[in-house]
C-alpha positions in Angstrom: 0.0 0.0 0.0 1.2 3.4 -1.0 0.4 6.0 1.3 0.1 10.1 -0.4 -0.2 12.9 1.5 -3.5 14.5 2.1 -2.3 17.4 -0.4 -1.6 15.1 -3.3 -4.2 15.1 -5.7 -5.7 12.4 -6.3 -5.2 9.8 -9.8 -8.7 10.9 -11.1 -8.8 14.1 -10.1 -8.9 16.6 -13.2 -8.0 19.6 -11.2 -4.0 20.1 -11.4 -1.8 22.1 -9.1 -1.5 25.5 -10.0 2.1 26.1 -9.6 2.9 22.8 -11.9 3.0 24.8 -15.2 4.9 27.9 -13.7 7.6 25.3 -12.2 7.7 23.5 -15.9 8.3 27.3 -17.5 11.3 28.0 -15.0 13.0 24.6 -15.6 12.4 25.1 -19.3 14.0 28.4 -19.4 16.8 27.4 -16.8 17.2 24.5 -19.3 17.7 27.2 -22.3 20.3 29.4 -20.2 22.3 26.6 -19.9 22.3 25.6 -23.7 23.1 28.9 -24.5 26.0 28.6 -22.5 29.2 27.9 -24.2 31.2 24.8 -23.5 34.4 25.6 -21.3 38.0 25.6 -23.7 40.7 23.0 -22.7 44.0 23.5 -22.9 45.8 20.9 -22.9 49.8 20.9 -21.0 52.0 18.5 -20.6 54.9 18.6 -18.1 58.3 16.2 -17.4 58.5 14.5 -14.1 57.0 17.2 -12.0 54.0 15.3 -10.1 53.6 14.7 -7.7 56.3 16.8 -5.7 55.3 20.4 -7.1 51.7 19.0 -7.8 50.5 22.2 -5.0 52.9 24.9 -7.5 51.4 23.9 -10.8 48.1 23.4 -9.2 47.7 27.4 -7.8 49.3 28.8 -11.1 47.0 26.7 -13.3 44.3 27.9 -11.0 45.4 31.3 -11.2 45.7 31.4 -15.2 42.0 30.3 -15.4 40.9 32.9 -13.1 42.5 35.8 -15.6 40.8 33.3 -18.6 37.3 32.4 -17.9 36.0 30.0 -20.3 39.2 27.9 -20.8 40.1 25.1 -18.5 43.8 23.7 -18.4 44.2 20.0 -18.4 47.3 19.5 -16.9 49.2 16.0 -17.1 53.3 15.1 -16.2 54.4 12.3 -18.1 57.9 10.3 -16.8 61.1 11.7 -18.6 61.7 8.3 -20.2 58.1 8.1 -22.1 57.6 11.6 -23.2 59.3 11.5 -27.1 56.9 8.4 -28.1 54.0 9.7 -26.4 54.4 12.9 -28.3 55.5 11.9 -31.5 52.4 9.2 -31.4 49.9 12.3 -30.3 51.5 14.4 -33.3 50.7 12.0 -35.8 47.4 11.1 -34.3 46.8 14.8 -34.7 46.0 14.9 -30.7 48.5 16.6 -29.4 48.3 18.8 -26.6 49.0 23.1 -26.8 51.8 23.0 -24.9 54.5 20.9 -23.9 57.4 20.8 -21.4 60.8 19.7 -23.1 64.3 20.1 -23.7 65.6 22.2 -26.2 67.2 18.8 -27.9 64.4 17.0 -28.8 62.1 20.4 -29.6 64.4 21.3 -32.3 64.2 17.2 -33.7 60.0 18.3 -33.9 60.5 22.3 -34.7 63.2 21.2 -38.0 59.5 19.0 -39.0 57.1 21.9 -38.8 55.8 20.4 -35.7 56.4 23.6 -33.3 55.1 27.0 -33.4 57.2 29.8 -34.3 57.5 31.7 -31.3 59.1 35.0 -32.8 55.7 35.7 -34.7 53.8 35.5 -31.0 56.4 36.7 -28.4 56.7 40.4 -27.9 60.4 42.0 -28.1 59.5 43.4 -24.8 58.5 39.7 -23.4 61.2 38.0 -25.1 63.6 40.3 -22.7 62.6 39.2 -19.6 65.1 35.6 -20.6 68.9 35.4 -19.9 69.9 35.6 -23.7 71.7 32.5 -23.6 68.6 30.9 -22.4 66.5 32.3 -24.8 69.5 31.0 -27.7 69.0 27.3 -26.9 65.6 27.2 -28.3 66.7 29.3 -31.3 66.9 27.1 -34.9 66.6 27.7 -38.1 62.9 28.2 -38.7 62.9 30.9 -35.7 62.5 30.1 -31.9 60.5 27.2 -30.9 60.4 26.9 -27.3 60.1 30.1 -24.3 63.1 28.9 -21.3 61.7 28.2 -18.2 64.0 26.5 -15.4 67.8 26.1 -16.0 69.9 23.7 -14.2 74.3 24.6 -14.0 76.7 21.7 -13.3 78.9 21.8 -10.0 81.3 19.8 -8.9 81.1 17.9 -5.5 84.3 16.5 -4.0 85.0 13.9 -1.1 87.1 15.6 0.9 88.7 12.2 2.5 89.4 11.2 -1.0 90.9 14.8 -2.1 93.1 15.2 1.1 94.2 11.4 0.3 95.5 12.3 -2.8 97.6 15.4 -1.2 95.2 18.5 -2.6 93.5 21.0 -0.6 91.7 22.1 -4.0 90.5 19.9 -6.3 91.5 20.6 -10.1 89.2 23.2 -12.3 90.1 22.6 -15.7 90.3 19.4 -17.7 93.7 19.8 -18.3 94.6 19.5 -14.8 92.5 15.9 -14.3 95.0 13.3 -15.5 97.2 14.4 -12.8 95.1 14.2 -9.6 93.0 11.6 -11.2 96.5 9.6 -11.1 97.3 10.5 -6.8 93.9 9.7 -6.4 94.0 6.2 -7.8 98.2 5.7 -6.6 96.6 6.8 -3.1 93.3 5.0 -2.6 92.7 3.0 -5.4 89.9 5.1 -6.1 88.8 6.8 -9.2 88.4 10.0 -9.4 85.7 11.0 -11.8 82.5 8.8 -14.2 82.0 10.8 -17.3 79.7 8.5 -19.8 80.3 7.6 -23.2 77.4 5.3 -23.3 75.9 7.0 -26.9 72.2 7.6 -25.5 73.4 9.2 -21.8 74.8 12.2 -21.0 76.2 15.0 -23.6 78.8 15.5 -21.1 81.5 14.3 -23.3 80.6 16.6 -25.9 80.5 19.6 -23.5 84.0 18.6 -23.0 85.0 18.7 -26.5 83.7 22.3 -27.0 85.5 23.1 -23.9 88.9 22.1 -25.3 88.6 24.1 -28.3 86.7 21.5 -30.7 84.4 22.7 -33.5 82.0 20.1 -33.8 80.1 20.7 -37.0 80.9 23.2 -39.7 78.1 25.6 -41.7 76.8 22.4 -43.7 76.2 20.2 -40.7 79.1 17.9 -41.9 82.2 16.7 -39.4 84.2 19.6 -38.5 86.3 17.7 -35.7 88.8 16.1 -37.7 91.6 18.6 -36.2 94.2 18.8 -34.1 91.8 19.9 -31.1 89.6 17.2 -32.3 92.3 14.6 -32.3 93.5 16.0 -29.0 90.2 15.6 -27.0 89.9 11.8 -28.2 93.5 11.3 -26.9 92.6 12.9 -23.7 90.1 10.3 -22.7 91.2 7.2 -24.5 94.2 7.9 -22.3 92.8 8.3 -18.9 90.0 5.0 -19.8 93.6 3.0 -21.0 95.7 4.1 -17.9 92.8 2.5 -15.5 91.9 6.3 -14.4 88.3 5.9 -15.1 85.8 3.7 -14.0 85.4 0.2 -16.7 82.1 0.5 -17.0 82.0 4.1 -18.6 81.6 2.9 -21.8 78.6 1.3 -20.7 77.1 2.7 -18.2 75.2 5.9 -17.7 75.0 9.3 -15.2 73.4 7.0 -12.6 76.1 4.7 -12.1 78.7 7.8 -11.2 76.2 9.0 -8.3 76.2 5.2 -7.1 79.8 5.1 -6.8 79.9 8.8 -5.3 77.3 7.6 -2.7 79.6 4.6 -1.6 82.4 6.3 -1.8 84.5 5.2 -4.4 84.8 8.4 -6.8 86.2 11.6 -5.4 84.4 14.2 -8.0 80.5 14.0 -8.9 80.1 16.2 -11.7 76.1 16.8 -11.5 73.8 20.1 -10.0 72.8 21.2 -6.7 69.7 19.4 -6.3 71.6 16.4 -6.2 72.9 17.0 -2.6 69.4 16.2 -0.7 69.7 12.9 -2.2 73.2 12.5 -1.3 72.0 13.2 2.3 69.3 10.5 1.9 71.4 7.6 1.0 74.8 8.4 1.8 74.8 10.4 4.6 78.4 9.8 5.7 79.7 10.4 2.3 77.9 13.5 2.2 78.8 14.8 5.7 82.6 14.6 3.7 81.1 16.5 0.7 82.7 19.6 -0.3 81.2 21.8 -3.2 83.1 23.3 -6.0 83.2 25.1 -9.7 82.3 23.0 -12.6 85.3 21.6 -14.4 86.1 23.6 -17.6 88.5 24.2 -20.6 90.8 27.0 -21.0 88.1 29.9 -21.6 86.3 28.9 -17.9 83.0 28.2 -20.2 80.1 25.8 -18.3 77.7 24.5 -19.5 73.8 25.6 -18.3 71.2 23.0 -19.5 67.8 24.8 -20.0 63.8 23.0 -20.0 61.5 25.1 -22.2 58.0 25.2 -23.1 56.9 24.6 -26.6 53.5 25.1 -28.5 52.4 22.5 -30.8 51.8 23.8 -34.4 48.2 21.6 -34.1 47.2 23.9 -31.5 43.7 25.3 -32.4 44.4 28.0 -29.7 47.6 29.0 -30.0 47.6 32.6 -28.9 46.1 30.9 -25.5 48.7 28.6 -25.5 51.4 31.2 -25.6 50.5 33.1 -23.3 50.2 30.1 -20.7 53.4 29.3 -21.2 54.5 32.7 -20.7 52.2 33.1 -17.7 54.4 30.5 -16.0 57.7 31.6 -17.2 57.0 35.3 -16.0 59.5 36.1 -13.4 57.2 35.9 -10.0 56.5 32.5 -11.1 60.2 31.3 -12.1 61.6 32.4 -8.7 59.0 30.7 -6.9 59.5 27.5 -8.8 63.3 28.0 -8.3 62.8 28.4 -4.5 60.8 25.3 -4.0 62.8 23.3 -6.5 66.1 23.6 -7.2 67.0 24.9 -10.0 67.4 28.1 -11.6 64.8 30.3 -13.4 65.6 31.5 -16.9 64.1 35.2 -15.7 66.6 37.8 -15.7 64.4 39.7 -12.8 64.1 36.2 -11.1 68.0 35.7 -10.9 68.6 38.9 -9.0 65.8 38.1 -6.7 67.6 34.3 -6.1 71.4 36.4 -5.8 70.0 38.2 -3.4 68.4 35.8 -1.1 71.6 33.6 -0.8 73.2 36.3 0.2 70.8 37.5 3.5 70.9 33.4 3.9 74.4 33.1 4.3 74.5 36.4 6.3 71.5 34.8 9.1 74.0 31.4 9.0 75.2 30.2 12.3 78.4 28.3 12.3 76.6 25.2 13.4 74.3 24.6 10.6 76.0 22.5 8.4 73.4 21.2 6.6 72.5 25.0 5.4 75.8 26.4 4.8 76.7 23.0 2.3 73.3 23.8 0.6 74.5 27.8 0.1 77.7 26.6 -1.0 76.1 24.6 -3.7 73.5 27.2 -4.2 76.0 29.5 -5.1 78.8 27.2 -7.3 75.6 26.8 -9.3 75.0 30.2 -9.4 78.7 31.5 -10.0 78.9 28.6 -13.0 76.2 30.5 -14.7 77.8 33.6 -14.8 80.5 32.0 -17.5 77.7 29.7 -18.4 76.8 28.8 -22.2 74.8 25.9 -23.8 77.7 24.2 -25.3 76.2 21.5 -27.0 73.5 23.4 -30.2 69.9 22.0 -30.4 70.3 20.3 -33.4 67.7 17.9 -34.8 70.4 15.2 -35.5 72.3 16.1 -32.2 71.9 12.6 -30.7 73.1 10.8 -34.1 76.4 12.9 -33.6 76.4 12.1 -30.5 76.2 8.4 -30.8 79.1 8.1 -33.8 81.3 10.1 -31.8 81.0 7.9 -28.6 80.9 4.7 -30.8 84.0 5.8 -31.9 85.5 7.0 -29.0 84.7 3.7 -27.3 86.6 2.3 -30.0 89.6 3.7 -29.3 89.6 3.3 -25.4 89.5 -0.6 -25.7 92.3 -0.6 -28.0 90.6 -1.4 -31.6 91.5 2.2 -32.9 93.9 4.7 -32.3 92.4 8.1 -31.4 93.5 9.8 -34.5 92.0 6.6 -36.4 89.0 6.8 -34.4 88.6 10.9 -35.5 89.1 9.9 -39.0 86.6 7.5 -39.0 84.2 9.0 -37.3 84.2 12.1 -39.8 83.9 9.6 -42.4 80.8 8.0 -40.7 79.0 11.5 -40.0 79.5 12.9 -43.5 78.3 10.0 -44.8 75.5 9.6 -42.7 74.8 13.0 -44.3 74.7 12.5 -47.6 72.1 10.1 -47.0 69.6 11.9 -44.9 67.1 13.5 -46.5 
């Protein structure tokens, strides 16, 4: 049995409520407001490694952007390091890529030589573009135009253990390349110890490379073809074939990549870590003896003091059906306020000119307010401000060129060569000119 309230009219009863039809004409016209109401934008962003850690950061400014551009909603997703070049190149040719993605300059000018990134000088204001360190701004500069706005920066230091540096008889340890063979030598006669891991594993680090530029080594000429067949060229190859042939680096760097040189840091079997500040608070994690022996010093260099700064951009896809939206997202969160806040909470360096003084200037009231006892702090400054001092001299040694990583790879196949003996260095030069030139001639 169904019971009704004594209000309800009854099944037969003709006789309707009155206020039926005025509630069906608000509901109706409610219904018609909405329709008329257009469907909120997405734009679409894609960052590197980010989440969750600065999940809060990206959150706010995402929040922030939409609030100052009502009727667009960002969709904001962080993909691993490791996945982000298939995903993207899968999206591009499923023509669903997103508006803007988070990359390095390396792989943006691979998709930018393709038509696949927006040219960013027919969208970005003079006055805009000169809120970037100019070197910054450079490494997402190619031959169509710029394809990519900097946003953080990252500057190699050096970090030393000092029981391994005092072993080998220095106070100080060595600041050029040239002066390496020797201390890596007292290091190894006095601990059996290596001193540094530099990779020549073809798809790790460009670190090699940097070197190369660093000693005085052209690597490619006007016409993209092999321009280190040269003394310098021939030079740098000696250089490291002799060090991997004399036992003075690690075996395994010919096979091995950046990871295993902060595994033998951590257990205390290299004296010199060549990698960026952030690095220390993971140091401190795992290894907190060896980092209790940590000192902090300048990145090693050639002759002219030039480091190397490695800069993350921003990129708009040419797909983008919203690209003036796009643009201004990304430089909504490259504008200064924004970089220094990121570079506070992360790490790194912002790409902001404005934002660099702000960071100068706070490591310097920070070491002022330091009290001798705070060891923790005053290794952080120090590495804060090696990273910061590096910059200063700091240039992107290695171009953004599409085919970068193919020059990479013969190089270090080559170079590999040699070290285990199957090549001299100046054969291994010679043949790896041959190999890029021809490599070359056939690409399209």
């Amino acid at each position: 049995m169904v019971e009704r309230s004594l209000s309800s009219p009854r099944p037969g009863n003709r006789h309707r409520a009155p206020w039926r039809p005025m509630l069906l004409l608000q509901l109706i016209l409610a219904l018609q407001a909405c329709s008329a109401r257009p469907p909120a934008r997405q734009l679409e962003v894609w960052t590197l490694q980010l989440s969750p850690r600065f999940d809060p950061y990206l959150n706010e400014r995402v929040e922030q952007w939409e609030a100052r551009n009502p009727g667009i909603d960002v969709r904001w997703t962080d993909i691993p390091w490791g996945a982000v070049e298939q995903k993207l190149l899968a999206a591009v040719f499923a023509r669903t890529a997103p508006d803007v993605v988070n990359l390095n300059p390396k792989f943006a000018a691979r998709l930018a030589s393709r038509g696949g990134l927006l040219n960013l000088d027919e969208h970005v204001s003079p006055e805009e573009r000169d809120r970037y360190l100019d070197g910054a701004w450079q490494a997402s500069t190619g031959p169509r135009g710029t394809f990519g706005i900097p946003w953080y920066l990252t500057s190699r230091i050096t970090l030393v253990n000092g029981e391994l540096l005092a072993a080998a008889g220095y106070r100080q340890p060595p600041t050029r390349w040239q002066d390496l063979p020797a201390f890596a030598e007292a290091v190894k006669q006095a601990t059996g110890r290596h001193a540094l891991f530099v990779s020549v594993a073809p798809e790790d680090s460009t670190e090699i490379l940097e070197s190369f530029v660093q000693m005085g080594v052209k690597l490619l000429d006007e016409q993209k073809r092999a321009a280190f067949d040269t003394p310098a060229g021939r030079r740098a190859f000696a250089f490291w074939t002799d060090l991997y042939r004399r036992g003075l680096l690690p075996r395994e760097v010919v096979s091995q990549g950046h990871r295993r040189a902060i595994e033998l840091y951590q257990s205390g079997d290299l004296a010199l870590l060549s990698t960026s500040a952030a690095s220390l608070d993971s140091i401190r994690t795992n290894a907190p003896a060896v980092a209790a022996r940590t000192q902090v010093a300048p990145p090693l260099t050639g002759p002219d003091g030039s480091a190397n700064v490695a800069v993350m951009n921003l990129v708009v896809l040419e797909q983008s059906d919203q690209p003036e939206e796009a643009v201004d997202f990304a430089l909504f969160l490259t504008n200064p306020a924004n970089q220094y806040d990121f570079a506070k909470a992360s790490g790194v360096l912002p790409s902001a000119a404005e934002a660099m003084v702000a960071l100068r200037q706070d490591v310097r009231q920070a070491r002022q307010r330091l009290t001798p006892e705070d060891d923790v702090t005053a290794q952080a400054l120090s590495a804060r401000e090696a990273s910061l001092g590096a910059l200063e001299s700091a240039r992107v040694l290695v171009p953004a060129d599409p085919e970068i990583k193919q020059l990479q790879a013969v190089i270090y196949n080559h170079l590999q060569q040699a070290m285990l003996g199957q090549l001299s260095p100046e054969e291994a030069v010679e043949a790896a000119a041959a190999a890029w030139n021809r490599h070359g001639q056939q690409s399209p």
